[in-house]
C-alpha positions in Angstrom: 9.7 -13.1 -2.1 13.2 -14.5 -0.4 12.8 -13.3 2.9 11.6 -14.6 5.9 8.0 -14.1 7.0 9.2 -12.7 10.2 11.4 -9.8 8.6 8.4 -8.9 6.2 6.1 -8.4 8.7 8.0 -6.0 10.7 7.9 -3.7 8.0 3.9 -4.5 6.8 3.3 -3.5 10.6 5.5 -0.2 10.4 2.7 0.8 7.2 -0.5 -0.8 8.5 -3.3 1.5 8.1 -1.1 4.2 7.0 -2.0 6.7 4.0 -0.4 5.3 1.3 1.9 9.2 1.3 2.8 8.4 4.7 3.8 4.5 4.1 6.1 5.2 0.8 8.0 7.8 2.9 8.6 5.5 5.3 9.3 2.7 3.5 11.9 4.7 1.5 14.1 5.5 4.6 13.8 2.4 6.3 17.3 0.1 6.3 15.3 -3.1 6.2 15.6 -5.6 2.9 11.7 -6.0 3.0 11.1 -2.3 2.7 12.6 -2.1 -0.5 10.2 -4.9 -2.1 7.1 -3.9 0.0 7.3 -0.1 -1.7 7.4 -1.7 -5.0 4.6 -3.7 -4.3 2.8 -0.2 -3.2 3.6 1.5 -6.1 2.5 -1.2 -8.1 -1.1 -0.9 -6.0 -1.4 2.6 -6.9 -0.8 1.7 -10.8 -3.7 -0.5 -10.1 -5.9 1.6 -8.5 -5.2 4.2 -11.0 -6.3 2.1 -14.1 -9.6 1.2 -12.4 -10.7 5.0 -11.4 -9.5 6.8 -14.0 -11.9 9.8 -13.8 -10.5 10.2 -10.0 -7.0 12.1 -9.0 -4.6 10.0 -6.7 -4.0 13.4 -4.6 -7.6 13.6 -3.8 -8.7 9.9 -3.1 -7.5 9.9 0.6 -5.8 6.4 0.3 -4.5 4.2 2.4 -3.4 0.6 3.2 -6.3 -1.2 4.3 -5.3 -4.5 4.5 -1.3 -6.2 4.9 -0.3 -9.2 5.3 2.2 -11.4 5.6 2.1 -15.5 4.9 4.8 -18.3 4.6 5.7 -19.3 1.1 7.6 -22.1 0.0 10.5 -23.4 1.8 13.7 -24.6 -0.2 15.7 -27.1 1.6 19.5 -26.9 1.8 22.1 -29.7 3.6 24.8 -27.9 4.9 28.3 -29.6 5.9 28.8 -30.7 9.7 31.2 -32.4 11.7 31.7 -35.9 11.4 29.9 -36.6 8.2 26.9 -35.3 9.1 25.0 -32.5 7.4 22.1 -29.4 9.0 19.7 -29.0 7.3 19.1 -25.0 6.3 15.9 -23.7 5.6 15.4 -21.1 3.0 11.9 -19.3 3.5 10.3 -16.9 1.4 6.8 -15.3 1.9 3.3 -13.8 -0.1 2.3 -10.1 1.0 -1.1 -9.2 0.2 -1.9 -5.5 0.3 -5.1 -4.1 -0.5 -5.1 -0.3 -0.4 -9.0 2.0 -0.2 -10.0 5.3 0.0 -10.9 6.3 3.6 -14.1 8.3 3.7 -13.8 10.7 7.0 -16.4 11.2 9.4 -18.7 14.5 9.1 -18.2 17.1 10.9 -14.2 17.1 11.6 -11.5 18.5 10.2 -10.2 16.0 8.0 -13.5 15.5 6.6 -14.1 19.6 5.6 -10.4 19.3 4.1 -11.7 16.7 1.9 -14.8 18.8 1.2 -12.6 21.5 0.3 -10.1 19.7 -2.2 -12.8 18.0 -3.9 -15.1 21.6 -4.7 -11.8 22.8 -5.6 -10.5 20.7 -8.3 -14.4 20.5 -9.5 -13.9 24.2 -10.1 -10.7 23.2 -11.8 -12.7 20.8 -13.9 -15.5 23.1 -14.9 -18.4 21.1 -13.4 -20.8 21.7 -10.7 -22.8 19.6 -8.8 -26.2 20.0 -10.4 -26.1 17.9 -13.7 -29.1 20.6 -14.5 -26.8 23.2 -15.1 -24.1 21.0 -16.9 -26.6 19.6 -19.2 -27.8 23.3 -20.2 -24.3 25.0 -20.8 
């Protein structure tokens, strides 16, 4: 992409760790150019994940960014004019962003984890299934 490392990663650490929920609202509002191009590359995530767990919902998979980062690219060289017949040299960087995004299992016993508990029984009662295959395999 043609920005600077060094502006990328102040937005990749503004959405670190984030739910993926959380890190597209944010990346929406903020003014930064890198925002713009780092919630594209989230969205395009979520395509992914989506066409590899198809049987799963993205509103109850608990996502969220697991892994940013940030690392030079190329560089394209530029002469600029100076004084006396001289020329500066400008350089143009660019950067790769890897983001990995997961699902985040909580631990048992807190709240987070019984909300989890919760949505999942309740869209399997959306679904029709139960949890004994048994019983699904006699109706």
């Amino acid at each position: 992409m043609p920005t600077s490392p060094r502006k990328m990663r102040l937005v990749a650490d503004l959405v670190r760790g984030k739910k993926v929920t959380q890190a597209l609202g944010l990346l929406r509002f903020e003014a930064n150019i890198g925002a713009e191009k780092i919630e594209k590359l989230l969205l395009s995530a979520l395509a992914n994940w989506q066409q590899h767990n198809e049987e799963e919902r993205i509103e109850d998979a608990n996502l969220y960014i697991s892994e940013i980062f940030v690392d030079e690219g190329r560089q394209l060289k530029r002469l600029r004019p100076a004084p006396q017949g001289r020329g500066h040299r400008i350089r143009k960087r660019s950067n790769h962003v890897t983001l990995k995004i997961d699902t985040k299992v909580e631990k048992a016993g807190s709240k987070a984890a019984r909300a989890q508990a919760e949505n999942t029984t309740e869209h399997a009662k959306q679904v029709g299934t139960t949890d004994n295959p048994k019983a699904d395999a006699k109706s």
